[in-house]
C-alpha positions as a Markdown table, in Angstrom:
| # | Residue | x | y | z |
|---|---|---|---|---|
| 1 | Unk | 76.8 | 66.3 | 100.2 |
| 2 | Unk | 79.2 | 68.9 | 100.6 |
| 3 | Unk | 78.2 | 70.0 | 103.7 |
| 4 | Unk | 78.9 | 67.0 | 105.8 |
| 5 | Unk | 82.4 | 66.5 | 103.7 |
| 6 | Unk | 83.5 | 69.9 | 104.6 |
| 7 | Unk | 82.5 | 69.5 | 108.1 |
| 8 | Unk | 83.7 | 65.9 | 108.3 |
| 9 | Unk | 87.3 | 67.0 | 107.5 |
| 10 | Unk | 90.0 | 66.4 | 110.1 |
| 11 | Unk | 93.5 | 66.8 | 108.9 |
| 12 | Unk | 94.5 | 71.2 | 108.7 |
| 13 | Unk | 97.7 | 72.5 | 108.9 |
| 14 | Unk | 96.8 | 76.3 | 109.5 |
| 15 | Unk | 97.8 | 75.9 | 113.0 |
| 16 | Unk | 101.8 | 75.2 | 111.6 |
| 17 | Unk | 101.1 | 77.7 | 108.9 |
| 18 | Unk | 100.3 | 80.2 | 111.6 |
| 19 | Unk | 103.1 | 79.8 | 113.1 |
| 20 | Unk | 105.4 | 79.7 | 111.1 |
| 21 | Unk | 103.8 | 82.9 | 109.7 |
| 22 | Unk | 104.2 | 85.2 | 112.7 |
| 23 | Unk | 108.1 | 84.7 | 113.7 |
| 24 | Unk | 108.3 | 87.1 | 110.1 |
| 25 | Unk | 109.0 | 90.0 | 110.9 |
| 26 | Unk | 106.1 | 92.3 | 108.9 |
| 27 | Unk | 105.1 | 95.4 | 110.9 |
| 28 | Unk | 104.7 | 98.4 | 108.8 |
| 29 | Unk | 105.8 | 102.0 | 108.9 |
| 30 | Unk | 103.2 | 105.1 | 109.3 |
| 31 | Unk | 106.1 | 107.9 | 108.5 |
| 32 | Unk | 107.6 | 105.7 | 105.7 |
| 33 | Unk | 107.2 | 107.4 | 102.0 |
| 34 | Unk | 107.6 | 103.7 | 100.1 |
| 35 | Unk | 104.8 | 101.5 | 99.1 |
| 36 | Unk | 104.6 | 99.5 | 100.8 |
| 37 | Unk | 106.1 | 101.4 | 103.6 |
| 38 | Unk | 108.7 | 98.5 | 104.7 |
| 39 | Unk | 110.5 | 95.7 | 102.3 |
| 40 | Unk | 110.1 | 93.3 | 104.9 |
| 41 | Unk | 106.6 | 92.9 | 104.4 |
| 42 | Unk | 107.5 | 90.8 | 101.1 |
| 43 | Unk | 109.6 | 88.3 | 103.4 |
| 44 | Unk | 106.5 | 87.1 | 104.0 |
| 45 | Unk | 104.7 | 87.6 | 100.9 |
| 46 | Unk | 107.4 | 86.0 | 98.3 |
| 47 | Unk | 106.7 | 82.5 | 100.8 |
| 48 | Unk | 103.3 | 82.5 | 100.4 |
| 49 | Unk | 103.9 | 83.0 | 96.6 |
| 50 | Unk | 106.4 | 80.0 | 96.4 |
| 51 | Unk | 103.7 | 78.4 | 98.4 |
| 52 | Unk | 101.0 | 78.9 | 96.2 |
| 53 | Unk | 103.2 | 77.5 | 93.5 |
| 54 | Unk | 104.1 | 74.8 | 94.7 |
| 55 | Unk | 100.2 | 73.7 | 95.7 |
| 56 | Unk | 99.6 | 74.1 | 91.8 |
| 57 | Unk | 98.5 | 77.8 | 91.4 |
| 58 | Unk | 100.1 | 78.7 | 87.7 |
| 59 | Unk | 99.2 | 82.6 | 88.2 |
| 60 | Unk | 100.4 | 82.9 | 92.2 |
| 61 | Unk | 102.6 | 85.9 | 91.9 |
| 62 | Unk | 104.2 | 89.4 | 93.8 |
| 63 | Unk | 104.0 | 92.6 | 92.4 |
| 64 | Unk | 106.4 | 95.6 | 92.2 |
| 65 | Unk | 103.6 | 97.2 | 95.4 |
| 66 | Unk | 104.0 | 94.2 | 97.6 |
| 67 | Unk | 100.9 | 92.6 | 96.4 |
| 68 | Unk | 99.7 | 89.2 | 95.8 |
| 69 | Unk | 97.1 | 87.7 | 93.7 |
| 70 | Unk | 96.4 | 84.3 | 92.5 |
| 71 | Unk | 93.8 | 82.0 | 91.3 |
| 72 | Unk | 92.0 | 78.8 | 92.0 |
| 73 | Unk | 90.4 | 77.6 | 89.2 |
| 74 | Unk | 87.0 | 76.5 | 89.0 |
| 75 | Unk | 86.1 | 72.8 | 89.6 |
| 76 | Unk | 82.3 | 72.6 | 88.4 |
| 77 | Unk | 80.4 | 72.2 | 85.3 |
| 78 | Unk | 77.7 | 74.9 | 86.6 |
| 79 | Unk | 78.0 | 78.2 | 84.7 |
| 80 | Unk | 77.9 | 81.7 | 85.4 |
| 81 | Unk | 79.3 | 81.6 | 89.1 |
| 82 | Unk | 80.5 | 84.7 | 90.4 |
| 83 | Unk | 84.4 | 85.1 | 90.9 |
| 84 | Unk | 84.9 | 85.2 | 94.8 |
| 85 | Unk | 87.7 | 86.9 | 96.1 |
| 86 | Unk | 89.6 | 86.3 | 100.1 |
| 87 | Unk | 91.9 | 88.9 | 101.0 |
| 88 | Unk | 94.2 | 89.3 | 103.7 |
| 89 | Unk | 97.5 | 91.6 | 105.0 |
| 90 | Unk | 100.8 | 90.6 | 105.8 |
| 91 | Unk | 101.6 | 93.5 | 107.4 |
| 92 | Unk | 101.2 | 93.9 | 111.7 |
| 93 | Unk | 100.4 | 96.9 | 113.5 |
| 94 | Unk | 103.5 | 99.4 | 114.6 |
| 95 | Unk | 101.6 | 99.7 | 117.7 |
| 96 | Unk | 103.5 | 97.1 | 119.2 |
| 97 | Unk | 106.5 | 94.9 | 118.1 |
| 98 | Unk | 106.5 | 92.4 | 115.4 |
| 99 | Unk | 109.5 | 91.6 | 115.4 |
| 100 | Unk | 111.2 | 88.1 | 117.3 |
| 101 | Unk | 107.7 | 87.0 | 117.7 |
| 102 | Unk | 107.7 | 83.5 | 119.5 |
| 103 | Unk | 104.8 | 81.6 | 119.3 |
| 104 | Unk | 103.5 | 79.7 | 122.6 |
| 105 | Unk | 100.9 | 77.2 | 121.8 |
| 106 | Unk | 98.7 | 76.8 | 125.5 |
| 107 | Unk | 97.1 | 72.7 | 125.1 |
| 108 | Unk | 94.3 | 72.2 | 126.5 |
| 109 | Unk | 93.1 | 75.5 | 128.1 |
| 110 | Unk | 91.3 | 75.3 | 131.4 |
| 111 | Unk | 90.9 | 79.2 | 132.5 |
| 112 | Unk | 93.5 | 79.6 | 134.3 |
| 113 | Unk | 95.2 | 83.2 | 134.1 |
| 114 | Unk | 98.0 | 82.8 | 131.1 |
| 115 | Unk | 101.4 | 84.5 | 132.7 |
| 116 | Unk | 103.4 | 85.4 | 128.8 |
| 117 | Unk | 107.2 | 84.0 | 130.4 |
| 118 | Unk | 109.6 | 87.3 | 128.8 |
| 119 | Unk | 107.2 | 89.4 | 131.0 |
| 120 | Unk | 105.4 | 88.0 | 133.7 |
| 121 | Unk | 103.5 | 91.5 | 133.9 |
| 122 | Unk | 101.6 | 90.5 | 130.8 |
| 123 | Unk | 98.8 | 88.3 | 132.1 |
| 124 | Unk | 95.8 | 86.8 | 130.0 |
| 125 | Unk | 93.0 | 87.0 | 132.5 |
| 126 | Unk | 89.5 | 85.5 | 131.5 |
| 127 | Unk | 87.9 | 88.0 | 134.0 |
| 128 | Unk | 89.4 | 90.9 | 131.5 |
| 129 | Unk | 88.8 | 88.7 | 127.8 |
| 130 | Unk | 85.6 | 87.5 | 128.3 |
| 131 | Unk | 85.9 | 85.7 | 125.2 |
| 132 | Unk | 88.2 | 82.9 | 127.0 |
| 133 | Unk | 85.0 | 81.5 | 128.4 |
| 134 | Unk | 84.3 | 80.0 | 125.4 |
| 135 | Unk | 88.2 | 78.6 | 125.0 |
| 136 | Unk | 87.7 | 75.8 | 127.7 |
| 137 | Unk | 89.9 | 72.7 | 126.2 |
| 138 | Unk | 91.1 | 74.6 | 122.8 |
| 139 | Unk | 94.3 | 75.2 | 122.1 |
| 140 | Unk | 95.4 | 78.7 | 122.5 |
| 141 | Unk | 98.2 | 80.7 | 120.8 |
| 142 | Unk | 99.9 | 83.7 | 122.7 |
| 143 | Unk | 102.9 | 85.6 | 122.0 |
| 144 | Unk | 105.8 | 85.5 | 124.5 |
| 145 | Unk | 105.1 | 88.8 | 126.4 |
| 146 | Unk | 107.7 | 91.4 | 124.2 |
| 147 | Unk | 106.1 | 91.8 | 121.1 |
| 148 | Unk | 102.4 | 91.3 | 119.3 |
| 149 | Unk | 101.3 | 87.9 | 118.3 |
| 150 | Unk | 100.7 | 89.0 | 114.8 |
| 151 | Unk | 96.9 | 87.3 | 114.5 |
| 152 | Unk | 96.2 | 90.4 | 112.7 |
| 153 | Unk | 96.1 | 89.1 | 110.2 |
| 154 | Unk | 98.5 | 86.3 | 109.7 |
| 155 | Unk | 95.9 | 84.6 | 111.5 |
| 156 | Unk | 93.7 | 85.4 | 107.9 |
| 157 | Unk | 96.3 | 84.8 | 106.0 |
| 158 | Unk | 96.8 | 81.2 | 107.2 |
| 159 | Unk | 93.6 | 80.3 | 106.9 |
| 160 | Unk | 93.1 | 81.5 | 103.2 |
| 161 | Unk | 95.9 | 79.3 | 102.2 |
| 162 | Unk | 94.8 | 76.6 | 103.9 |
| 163 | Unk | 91.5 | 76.9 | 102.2 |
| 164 | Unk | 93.3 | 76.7 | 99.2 |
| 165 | Unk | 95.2 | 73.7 | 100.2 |
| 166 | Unk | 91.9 | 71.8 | 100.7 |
| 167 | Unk | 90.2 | 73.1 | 98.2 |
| 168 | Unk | 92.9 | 71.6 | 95.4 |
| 169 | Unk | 93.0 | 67.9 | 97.0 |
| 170 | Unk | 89.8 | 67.9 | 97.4 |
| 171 | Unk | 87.6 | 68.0 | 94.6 |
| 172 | Unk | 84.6 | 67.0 | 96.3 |
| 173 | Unk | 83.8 | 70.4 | 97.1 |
| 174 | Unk | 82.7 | 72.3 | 94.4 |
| 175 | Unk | 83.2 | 75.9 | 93.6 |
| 176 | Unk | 83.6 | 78.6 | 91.1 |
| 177 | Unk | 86.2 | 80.6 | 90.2 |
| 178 | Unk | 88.2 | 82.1 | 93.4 |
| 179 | Unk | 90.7 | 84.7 | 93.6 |
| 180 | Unk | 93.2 | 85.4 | 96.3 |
| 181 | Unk | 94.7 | 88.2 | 97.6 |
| 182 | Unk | 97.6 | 89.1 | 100.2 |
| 183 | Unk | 97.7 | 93.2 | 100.9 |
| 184 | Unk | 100.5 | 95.1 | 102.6 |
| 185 | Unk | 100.3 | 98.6 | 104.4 |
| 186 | Unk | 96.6 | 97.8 | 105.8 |
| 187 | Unk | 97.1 | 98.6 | 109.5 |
| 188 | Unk | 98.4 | 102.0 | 107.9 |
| 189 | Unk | 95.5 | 102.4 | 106.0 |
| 190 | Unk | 97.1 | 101.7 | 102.6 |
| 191 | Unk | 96.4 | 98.8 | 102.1 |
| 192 | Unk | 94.7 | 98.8 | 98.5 |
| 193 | Unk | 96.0 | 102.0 | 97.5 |
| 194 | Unk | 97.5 | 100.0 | 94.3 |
| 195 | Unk | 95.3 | 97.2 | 93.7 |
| 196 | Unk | 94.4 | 96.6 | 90.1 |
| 197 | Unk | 90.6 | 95.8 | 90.7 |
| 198 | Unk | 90.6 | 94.5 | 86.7 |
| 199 | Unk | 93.8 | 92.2 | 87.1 |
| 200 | Unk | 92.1 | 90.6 | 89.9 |
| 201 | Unk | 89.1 | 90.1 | 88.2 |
| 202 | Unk | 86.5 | 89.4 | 91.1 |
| 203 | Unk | 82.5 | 90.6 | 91.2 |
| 204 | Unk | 82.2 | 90.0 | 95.0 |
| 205 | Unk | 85.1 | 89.9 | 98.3 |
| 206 | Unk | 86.1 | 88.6 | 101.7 |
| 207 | Unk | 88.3 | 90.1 | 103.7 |
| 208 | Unk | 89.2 | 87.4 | 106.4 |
| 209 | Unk | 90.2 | 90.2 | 109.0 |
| 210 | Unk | 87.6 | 89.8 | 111.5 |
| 211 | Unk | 87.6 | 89.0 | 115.6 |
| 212 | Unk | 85.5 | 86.6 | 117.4 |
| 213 | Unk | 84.2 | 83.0 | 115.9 |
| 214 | Unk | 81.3 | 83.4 | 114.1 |
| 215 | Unk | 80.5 | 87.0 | 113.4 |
| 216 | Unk | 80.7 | 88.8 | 110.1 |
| 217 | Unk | 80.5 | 92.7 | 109.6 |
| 218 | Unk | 79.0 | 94.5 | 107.3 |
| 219 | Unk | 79.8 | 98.2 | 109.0 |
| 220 | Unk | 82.9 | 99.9 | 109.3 |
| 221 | Unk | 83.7 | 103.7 | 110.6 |
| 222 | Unk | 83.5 | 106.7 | 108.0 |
| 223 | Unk | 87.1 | 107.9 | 108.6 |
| 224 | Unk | 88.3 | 111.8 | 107.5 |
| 225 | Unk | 92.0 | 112.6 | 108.8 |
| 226 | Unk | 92.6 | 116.3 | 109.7 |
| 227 | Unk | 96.0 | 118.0 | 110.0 |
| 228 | Unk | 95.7 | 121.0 | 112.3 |
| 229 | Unk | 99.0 | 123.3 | 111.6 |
| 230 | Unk | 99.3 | 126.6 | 114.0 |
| 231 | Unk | 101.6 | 129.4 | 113.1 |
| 232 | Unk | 102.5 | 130.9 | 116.1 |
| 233 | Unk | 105.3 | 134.3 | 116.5 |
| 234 | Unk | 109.1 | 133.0 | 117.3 |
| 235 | Unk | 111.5 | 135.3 | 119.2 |
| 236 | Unk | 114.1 | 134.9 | 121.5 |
| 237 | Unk | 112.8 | 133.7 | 125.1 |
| 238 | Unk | 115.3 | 136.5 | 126.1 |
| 239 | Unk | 113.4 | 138.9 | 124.5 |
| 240 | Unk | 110.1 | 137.6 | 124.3 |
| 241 | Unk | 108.1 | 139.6 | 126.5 |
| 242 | Unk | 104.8 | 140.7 | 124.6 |
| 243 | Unk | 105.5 | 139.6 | 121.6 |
| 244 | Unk | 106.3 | 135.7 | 121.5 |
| 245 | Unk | 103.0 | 133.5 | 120.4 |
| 246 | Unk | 104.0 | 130.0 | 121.3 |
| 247 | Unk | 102.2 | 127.6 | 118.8 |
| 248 | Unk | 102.9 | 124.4 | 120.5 |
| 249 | Unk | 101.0 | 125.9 | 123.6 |
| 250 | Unk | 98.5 | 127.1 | 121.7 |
| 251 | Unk | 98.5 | 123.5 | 119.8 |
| 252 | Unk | 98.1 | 121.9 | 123.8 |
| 253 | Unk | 95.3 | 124.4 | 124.5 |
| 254 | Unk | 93.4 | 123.3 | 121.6 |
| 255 | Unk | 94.1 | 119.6 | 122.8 |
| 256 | Unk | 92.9 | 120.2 | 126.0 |
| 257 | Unk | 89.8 | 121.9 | 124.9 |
| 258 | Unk | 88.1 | 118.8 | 123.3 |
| 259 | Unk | 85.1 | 117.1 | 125.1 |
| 260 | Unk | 86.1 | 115.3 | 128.5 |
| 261 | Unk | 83.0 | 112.9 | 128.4 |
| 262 | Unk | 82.2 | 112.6 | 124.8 |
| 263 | Unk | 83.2 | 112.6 | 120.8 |
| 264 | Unk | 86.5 | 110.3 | 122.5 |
| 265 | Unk | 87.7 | 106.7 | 121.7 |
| 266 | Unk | 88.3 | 106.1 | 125.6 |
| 267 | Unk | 83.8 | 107.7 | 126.1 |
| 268 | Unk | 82.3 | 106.3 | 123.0 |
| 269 | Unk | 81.4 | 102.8 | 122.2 |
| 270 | Unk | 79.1 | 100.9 | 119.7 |
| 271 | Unk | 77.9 | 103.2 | 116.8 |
| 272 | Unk | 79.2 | 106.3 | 118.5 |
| 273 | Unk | 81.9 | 108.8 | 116.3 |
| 274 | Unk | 85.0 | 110.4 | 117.7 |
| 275 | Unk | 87.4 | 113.0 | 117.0 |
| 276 | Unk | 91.0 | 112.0 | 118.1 |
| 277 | Unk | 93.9 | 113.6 | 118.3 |
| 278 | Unk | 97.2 | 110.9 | 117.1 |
| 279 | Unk | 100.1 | 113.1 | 116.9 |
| 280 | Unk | 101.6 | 116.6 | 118.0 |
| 281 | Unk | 105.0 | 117.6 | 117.0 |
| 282 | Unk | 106.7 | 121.2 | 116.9 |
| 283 | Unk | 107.8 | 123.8 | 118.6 |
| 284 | Unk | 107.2 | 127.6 | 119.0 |
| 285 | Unk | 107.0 | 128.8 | 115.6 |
| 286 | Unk | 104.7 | 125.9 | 114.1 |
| 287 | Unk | 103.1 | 122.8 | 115.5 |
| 288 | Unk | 101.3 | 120.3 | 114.0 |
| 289 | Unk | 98.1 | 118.0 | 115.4 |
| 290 | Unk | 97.4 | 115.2 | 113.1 |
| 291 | Unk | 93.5 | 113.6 | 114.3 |
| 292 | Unk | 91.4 | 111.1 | 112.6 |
| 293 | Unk | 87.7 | 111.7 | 112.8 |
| 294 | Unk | 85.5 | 108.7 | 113.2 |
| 295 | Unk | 81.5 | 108.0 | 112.8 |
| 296 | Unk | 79.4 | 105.0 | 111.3 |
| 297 | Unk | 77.3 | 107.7 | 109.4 |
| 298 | Unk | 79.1 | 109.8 | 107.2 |
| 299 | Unk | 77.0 | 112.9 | 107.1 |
| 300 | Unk | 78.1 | 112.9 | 110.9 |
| 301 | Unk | 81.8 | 113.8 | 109.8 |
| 302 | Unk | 81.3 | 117.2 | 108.3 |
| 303 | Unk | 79.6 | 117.9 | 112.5 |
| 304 | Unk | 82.3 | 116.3 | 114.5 |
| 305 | Unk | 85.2 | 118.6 | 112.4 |
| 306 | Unk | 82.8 | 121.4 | 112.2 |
| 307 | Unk | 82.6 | 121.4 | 116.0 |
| 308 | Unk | 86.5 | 121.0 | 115.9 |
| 309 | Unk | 87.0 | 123.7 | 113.6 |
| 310 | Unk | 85.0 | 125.5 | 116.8 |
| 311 | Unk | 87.3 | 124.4 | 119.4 |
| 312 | Unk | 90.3 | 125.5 | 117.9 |
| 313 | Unk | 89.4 | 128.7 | 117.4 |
| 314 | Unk | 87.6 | 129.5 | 120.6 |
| 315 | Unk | 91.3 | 128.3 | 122.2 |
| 316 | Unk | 93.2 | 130.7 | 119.5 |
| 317 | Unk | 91.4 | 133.7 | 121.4 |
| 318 | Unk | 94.0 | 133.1 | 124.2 |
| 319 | Unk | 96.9 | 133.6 | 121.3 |
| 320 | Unk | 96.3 | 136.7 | 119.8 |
| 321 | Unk | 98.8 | 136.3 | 116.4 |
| 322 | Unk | 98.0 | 133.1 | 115.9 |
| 323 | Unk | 96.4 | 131.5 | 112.6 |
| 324 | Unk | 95.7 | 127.9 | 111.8 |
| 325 | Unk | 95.4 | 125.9 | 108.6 |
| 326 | Unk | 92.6 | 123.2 | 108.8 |
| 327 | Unk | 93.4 | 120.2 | 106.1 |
| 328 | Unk | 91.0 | 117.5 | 105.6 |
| 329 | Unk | 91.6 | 114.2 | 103.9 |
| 330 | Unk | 89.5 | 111.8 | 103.0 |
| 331 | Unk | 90.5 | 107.8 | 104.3 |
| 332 | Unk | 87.3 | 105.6 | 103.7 |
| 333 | Unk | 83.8 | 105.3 | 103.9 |
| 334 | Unk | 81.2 | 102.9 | 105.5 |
| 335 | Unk | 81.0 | 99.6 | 103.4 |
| 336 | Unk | 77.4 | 99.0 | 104.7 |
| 337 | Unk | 76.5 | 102.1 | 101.7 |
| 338 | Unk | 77.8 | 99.6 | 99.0 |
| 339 | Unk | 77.1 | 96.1 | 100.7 |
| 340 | Unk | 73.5 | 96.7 | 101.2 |
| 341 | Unk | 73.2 | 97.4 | 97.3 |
| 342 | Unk | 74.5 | 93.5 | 96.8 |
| 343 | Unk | 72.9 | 91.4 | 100.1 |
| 344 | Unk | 73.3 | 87.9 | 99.0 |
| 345 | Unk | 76.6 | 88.4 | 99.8 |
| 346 | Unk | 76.3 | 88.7 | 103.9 |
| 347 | Unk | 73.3 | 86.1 | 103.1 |
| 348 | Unk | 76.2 | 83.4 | 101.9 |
| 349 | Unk | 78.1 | 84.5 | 104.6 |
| 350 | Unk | 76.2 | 84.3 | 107.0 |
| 351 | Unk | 74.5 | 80.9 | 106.3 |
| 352 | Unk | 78.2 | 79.6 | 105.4 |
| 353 | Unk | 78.7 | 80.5 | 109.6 |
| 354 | Unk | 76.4 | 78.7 | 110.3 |
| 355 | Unk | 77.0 | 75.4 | 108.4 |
| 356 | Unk | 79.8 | 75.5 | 110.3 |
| 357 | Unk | 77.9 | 75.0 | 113.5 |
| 358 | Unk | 78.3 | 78.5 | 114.8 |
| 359 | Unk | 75.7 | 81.0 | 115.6 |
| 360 | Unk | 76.6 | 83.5 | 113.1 |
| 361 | Unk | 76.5 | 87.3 | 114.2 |
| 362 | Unk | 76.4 | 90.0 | 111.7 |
| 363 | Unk | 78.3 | 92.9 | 113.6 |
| 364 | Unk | 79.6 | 96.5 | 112.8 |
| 365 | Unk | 83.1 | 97.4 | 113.5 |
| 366 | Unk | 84.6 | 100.7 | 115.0 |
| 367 | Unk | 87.6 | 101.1 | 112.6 |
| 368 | Unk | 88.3 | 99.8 | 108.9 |
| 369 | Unk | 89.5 | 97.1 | 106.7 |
| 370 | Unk | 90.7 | 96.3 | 103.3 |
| 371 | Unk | 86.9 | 96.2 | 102.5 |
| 372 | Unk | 85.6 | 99.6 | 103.0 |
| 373 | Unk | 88.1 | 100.7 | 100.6 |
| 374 | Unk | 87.6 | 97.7 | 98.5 |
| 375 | Unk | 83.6 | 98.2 | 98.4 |
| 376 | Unk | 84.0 | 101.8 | 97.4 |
| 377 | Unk | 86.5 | 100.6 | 94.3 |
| 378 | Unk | 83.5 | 98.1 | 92.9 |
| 379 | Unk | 84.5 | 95.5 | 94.9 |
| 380 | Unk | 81.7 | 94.6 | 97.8 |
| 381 | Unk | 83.5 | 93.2 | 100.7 |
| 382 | Unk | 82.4 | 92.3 | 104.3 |
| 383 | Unk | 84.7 | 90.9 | 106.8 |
| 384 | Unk | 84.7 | 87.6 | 108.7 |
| 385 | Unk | 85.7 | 86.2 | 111.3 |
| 386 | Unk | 89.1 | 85.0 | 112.1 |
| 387 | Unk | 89.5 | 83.7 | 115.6 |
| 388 | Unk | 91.9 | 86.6 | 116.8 |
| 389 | Unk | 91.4 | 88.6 | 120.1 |
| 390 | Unk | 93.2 | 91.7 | 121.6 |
| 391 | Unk | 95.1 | 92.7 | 118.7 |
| 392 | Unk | 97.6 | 94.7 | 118.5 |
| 393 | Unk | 99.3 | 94.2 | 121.9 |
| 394 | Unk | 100.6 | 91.7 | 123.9 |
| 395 | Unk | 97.8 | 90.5 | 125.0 |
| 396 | Unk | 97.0 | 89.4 | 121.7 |
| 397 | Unk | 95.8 | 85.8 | 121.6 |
| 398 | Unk | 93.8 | 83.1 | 119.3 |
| 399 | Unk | 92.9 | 79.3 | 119.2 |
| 400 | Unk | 93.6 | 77.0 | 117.2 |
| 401 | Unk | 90.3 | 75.7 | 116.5 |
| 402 | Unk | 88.8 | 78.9 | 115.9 |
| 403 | Unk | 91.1 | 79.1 | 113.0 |
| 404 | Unk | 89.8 | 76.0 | 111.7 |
| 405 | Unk | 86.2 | 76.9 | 112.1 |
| 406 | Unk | 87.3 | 80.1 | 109.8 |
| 407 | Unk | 89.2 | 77.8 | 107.0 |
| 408 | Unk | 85.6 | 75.5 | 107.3 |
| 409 | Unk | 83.9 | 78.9 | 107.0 |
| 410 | Unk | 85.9 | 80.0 | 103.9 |
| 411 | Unk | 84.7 | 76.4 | 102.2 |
| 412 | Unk | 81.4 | 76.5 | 103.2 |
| 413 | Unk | 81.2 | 80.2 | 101.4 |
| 414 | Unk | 82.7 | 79.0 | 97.3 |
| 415 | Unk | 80.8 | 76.2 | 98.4 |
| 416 | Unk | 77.1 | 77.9 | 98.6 |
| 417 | Unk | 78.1 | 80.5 | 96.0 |
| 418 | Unk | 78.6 | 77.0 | 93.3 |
| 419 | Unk | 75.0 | 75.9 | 94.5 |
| 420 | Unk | 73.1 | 79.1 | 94.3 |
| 421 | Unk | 74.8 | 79.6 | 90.8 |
């Protein structure tokens, strides 16, 4: 019975959530020493509180890190149903803009190339975002052409609340106990640094932080960071001759020394690992590379730095007086290690896809969410689907109705949890 209800209903508001949502400014700060690395982020986060609140959720609150949790409370007689948990961030990428974000809502899509109006050299084309092929009559939401959009993840965030709006007035739908919880920091890769896995008090997750309609993943990137720092010898260029070791040339050397055709983000594709240099600063006496290392096996890690450890000092043999420190820092680890210990959980998820109507795809992902982390902190947590495309940039684009399809999704999944209970 609850199938046909969920999919029978008509009225959602998580398009006007949406965008509302994005014109807040929540972009977050790699170089920032705070948690969460901008205040801003809790613009957004204290409305969703007051919103939670005001739908009837006693416990919806903000925490001194920025995060926030809050409950639904059961509606069914059955016992012994697992507390689900849906998570999202507030924050968006400092790859591009966030801030003055202005919505365009495009009725009606026909294919056409979209031209964003504050800069007609931003142009949606369907022969480059393949993806629009299936968008023929939606409703499509861009950003104006200056800034990001912001789908990642207020696109998630929407849709988790307006879950919980439905889910409240309508008690047809039965389901166990479900948590909620809004992250900050995540496209900085802090994003549950603080989280108090006991306050929240869930035994399985969702992260709703996904891409296309109806895919799922299971898979993320094993991800090491590596700080490089070369000492090189500092005199005065007037004086230099013979003895001046510049380290930011030997810093460049070592840069240019990494594979042309491989172990890249720009030559690598579908399970494939990389080693990528983000950031190189300094000058003659010290510089500093900062790279993350990539791979969907994590035994693969120790090879790729290994290799780099190789590189770096094969191009130090041109810079006699050089030395180098090598630091490596763990970030996360593949969720598919911890999720394949607990399958009924892609199992719900992906049968919930499909009650929707969708084909569901169970996918990897070449980067990280809240859920690797999560999963590794006793907290299994795939990722599904939220409708976005082309995130972080101005390209960045979503429909409408695949935003309902991922509120119907989020029902469908407390509801099957209830029944297999």
């Amino acid at each position: 019975m609850s199938d046909n209800y969920i999919n029978s209903l008509k009225e959602y508001k998580v398009l006007e959530r949406f965008l509302r949502y994005v014109k807040i400014d929540t972009e977050s700060d790699p170089y920032s020493a705070s948690f969460p690395s901008t205040q801003k982020q809790k613009d957004l986060s204290r409305i969703l509180v007051q919103e939670l609140l005001e739908m009837g959720i006693e416990d919806a609150h903000l925490d001194e890190f920025g995060y926030v949790y809050a409950t639904i409370p059961s509606n069914t007689e059955k016992k012994n149903v697992p507390v689900i948990c849906f998570c999202s961030h507030v924050d968006t990428s400092p790859d591009c803009s966030g801030r003055n974000v202005k919505p365009i809502v495009h009725h009606n899509y026909q294919g056409d190339d979209i031209i964003l109006p504050e800069d007609t050299s931003v142009v949606i084309r369907m022969s480059e975002h393949l993806d629009l092929r299936d968008q023929i009559g939606a409703d499509l939401v861009t950003a104006s052409g200056t800034t990001l959009l912001g789908a990642d993840d207020k696109a998630g965030v929407s849709e988790i609340m307006e879950a919980t709006r439905i889910l409240l007035s309508n008690p047809q739908i039965k389901h166990g106990e479900t948590k909620i919880l809004f992250t900050p920091d995540e496209e900085i890769g802090q994003g549950v640094k603080h989280v108090d896995i006991k306050k929240l008090g869930a035994q399985f997750a969702y992260t709703m932080d996904g891409e296309k309609a109806g895919t799922i993943e299971d898979e993320t990137f094993s991800a090491d960071g590596v700080q490089v720092i070369i000492k090189g010898v500092s005199v005065h260029p007037g004086f230099a001759h013979g003895k001046m070791v510049s380290a930011i040339k030997a810093a460049s050397a070592i840069i240019n020394n990494l594979p042309k055709g491989r172990l890249s983000p720009e030559t690598t594709r579908a399970k494939e690992g990389f080693v990528h240099p983000t950031q190189l600063s300094g000058g003659v006496d010290r510089a500093v590379i900062e790279f993350i290392v990539r791979d969907h096996q994590t035994e693969k890690l120790n090879q790729h730095e290994k290799e780099l450890r190789s590189i770096i000092e094969q191009a130090l043999e041109d810079f006699p007086g050089t030395s180098y420190e090598f630091k490596v820092t763990e970030q996360y680890r593949n969720m598919k290690e911890i999720l394949d210990l607990h399958p009924q959980i892609m199992d719900i998820g992906l049968e919930a896809i499909s009650r929707v109507g969708l084909s569901a795809e169970r996918r990897s992902i070449r980067g990280g969410t809240d859920g690797s982390r999560l999963s590794f902190m006793g907290l299994p947590c795939p990722n599904v689907f939220t409708g976005g495309h082309a995130f972080h940039g101005k390209m960045e684009w979503i429909s409408k109705q695949d935003m309902e399809k991922a509120v119907m999704t989020i029902l469908h999944i407390v509801n099957i949890w209830e029944e297999r209970a």
